[in-house]
N, C-alpha and C positions, 0 to 999 in steps of 0.2 A: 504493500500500500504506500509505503514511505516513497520507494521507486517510483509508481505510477502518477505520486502525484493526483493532481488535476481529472487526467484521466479516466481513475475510477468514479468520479463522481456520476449518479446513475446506472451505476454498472450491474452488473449481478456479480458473484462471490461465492464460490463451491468449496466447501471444506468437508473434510474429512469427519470431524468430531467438532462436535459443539463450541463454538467458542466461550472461552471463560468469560467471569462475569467482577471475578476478584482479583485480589492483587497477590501476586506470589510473589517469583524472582521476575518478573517483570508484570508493566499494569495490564489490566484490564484489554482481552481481545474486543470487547464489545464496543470499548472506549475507540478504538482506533476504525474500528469499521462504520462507524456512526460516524466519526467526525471525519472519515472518507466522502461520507455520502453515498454510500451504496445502497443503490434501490432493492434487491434481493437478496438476500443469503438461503443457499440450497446445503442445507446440514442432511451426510450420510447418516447422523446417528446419534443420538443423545451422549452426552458424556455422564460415564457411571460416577464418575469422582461424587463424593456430597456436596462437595463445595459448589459444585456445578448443578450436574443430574436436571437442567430445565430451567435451571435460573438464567446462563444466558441467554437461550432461545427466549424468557419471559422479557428480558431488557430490552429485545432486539426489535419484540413486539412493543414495547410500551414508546419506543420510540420511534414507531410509524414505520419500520421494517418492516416486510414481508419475508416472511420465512418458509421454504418446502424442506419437510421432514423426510428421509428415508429414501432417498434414490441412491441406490448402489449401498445401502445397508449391509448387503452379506460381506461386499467384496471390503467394506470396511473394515469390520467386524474382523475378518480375517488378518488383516494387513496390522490390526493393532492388539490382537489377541492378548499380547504380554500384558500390555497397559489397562486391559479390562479387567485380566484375574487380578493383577495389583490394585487396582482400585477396589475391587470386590473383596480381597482376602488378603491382602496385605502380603501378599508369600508371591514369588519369581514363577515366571511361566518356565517350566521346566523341561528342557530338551533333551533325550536319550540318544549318542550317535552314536556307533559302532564301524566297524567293516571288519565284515568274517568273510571266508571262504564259503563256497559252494557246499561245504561238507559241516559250517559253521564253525571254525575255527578261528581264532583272533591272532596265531602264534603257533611257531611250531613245538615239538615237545619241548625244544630246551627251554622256551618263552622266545627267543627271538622273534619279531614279529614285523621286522622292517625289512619288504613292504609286503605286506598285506592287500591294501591297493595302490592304484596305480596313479601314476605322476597329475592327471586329470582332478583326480579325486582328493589326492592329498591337496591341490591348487583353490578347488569347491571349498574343500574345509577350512583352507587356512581366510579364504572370504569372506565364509560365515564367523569366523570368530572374529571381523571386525564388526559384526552384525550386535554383538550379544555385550551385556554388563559384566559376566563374570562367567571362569569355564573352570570345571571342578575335575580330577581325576582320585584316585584313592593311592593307599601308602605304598601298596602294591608294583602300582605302574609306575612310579617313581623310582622302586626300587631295579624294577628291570628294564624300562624304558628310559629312565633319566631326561622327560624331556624339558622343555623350555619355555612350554604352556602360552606361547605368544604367538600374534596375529602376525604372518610374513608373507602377504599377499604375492605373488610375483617377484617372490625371493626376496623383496624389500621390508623392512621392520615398519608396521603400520603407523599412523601418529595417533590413530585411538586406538588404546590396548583396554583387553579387559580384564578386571579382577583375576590372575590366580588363586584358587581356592586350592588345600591340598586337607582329603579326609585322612586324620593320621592315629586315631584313637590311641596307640599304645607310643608312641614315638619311636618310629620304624625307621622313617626317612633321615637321611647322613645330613648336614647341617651344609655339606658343599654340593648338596644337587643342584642343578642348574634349576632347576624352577625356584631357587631362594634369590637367584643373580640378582641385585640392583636394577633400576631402571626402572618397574614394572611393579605395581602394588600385589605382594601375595599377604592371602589370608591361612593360618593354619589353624582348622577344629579339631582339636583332639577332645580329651576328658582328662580327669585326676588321673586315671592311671601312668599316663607317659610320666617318663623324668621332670623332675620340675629344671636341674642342670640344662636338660633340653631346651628345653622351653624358654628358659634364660638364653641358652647362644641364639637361638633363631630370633629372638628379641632385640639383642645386642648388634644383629647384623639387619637388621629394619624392617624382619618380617612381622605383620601381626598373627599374637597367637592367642585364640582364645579358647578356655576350657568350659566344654557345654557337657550338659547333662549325660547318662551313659541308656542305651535302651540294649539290654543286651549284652552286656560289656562292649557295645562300640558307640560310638557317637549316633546322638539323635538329630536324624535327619529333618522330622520335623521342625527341632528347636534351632538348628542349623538355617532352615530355610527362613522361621521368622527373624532370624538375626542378618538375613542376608535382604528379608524386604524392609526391616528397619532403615537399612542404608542406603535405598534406591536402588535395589535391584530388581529390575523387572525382567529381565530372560537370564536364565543360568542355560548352560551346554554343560552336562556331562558325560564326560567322553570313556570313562570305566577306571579301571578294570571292570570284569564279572563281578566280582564279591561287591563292589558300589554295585554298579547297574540294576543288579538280582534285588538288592536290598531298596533301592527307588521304587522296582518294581511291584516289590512283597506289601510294599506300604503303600503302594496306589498314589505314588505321587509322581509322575510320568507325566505332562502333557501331550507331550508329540517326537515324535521317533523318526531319525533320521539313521537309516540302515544300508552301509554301501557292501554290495553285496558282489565280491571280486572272483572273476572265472579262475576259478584253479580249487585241487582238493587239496588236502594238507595229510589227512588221517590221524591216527596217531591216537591212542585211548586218551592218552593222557596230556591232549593238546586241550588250552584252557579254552572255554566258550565265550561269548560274549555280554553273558549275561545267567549268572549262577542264584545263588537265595536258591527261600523254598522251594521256588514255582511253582506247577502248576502238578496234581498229584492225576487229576483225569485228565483227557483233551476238553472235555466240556467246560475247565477249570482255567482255560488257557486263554489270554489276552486276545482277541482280536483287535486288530484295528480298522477305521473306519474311515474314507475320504482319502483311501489311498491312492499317490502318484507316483509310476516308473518314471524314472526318464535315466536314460546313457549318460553315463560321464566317462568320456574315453570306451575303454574298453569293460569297463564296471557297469551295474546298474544302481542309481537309488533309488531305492523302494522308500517313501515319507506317506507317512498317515500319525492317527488321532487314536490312542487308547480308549476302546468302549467300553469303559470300568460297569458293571454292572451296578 
């Protein structure tokens, strides 16, 4: 509006979500579209926020606006998913990704598991993690992976990274893994049990570490997640091990599943899966998803849909 100037004056105005009506870190949408002069606003969709929820849309009206509600609602709806559960539940829209083999393998028996997929897929992923607020893996894959938990789109270090999270319940992880490196804010949830000495070095080198409730003897993912929507997190990516994913699963806190699923068999009894916990003891017990989309990446497929939690 600022741009246009003049120009909008009379105009019409398509937004996504309702314009605010309060003042946060900046003022009032409704204050600047009004004193635009803009003869219509076509809102896809009420904004759930309280603060909102219909108050802008009432302003927009009170001051001689015309308003159309609901054109392209779903495709809204979709595109801001995260920002709806947060406003609703205060908890991060949670994303499951994996890539297994055809035979559903993550790794071969020794754990080695680079690569699994291919150059495509690992290029998808590293784009989606400048998409997300925070991406979570467990003590596990730290330990056999060592990765670096950052967005490097195009082989270039992103300028938005997001949160490293690392699940570490017992204090597993060495104090020089690369996902502790500088630059980049990590969070570590363990419990009482880990060393407190621990807990002190990864503190002293500027990682936050904080000790949450145990469910289990391992950290609660629950209390984890509202500590992560305290701080403005609205989309987490976790990316595993098994023993996380299984246990996201076991507790139905899944929203959406991103599954690259790479041509090659691995075998192996004892090659880890993608996703361990109790699961599912019948197939009638067993997760479908719903609004599911293939599409090619490279030589891989991903398979992405929506958990039908019963």
């Amino acid at each position: 509006l600022a741009q246009a100037k003049g120009l909008a004056q009379g105009a019409d105005l398509f937004v996504t979500l309702e314009p605010c009506s309060h003042y946060g870190r900046t003022p009032p949408c409704t204050e600047a579209i009004i004193k635009a002069g803009i003869r219509r606003v076509h809102v896809s969709m009420v904004d759930p926020d309280p603060q909102v929820n219909g108050l802008g849309i009432k302003a927009l009206h009170e001051a001689g606006l015309e308003v159309v509600v609901g054109e392209g609602e779903e495709e809204a709806r979709r595109l801001l998913e995260p920002y709806i559960k947060h406003r609703r539940t205060g908890l991060p829209f949670v994303i499951a990704k994996f890539a297994c083999s055809l035979d559903g393998r993550i790794a071969a028996a020794s754990g080695d598991s680079r690569w699994v997929s291919g150059p495509s897929a690992r290029e998808w992923a590293h784009r989606l993690r400048t998409k997300v607020d925070a991406i979570m893996v467990g003590s596990q894959t730290v330990l056999v992976d060592d990765p670096l938990l950052t967005a490097r789109p195009w082989g270039r270090h992103a300028s938005r990274q997001p949160l490293r999270v690392v699940v570490d319940s017992q204090g597993r992880s060495p104090s020089t893994a690369k996902v502790f490196s500088p630059g980049v804010p990590t969070l570590v949830a363990t419990t009482d049990a880990s060393p407190s000495r621990w807990r002190t070095a990864l503190a002293s080198q500027g990682v936050e570490v904080q000790v949450l409730p145990q469910e289990g003897g391992k950290v609660d993912l629950r209390s984890l997640l509202e500590l992560l929507g305290r701080r403005g997190v609205l989309t987490l990516l976790v990316e595993g091990g098994g023993v996380l994913l299984g246990a996201f699963f076991d507790r139905r806190l899944v929203d959406k599943v991103y599954a690259i699923i790479a041509p090659m068999i691995i075998g192996a009894k004892g090659a880890p899966t993608p996703v361990a916990g109790r699961g599912a003891m019948r197939m009638a017990d067993a997760i479908p998803l719903v609004k599911v989309v293939v599409r090619r990446l490279g030589q891989d497929l991903l398979v992405s849909g929506y958990p039908a939690w019963s």
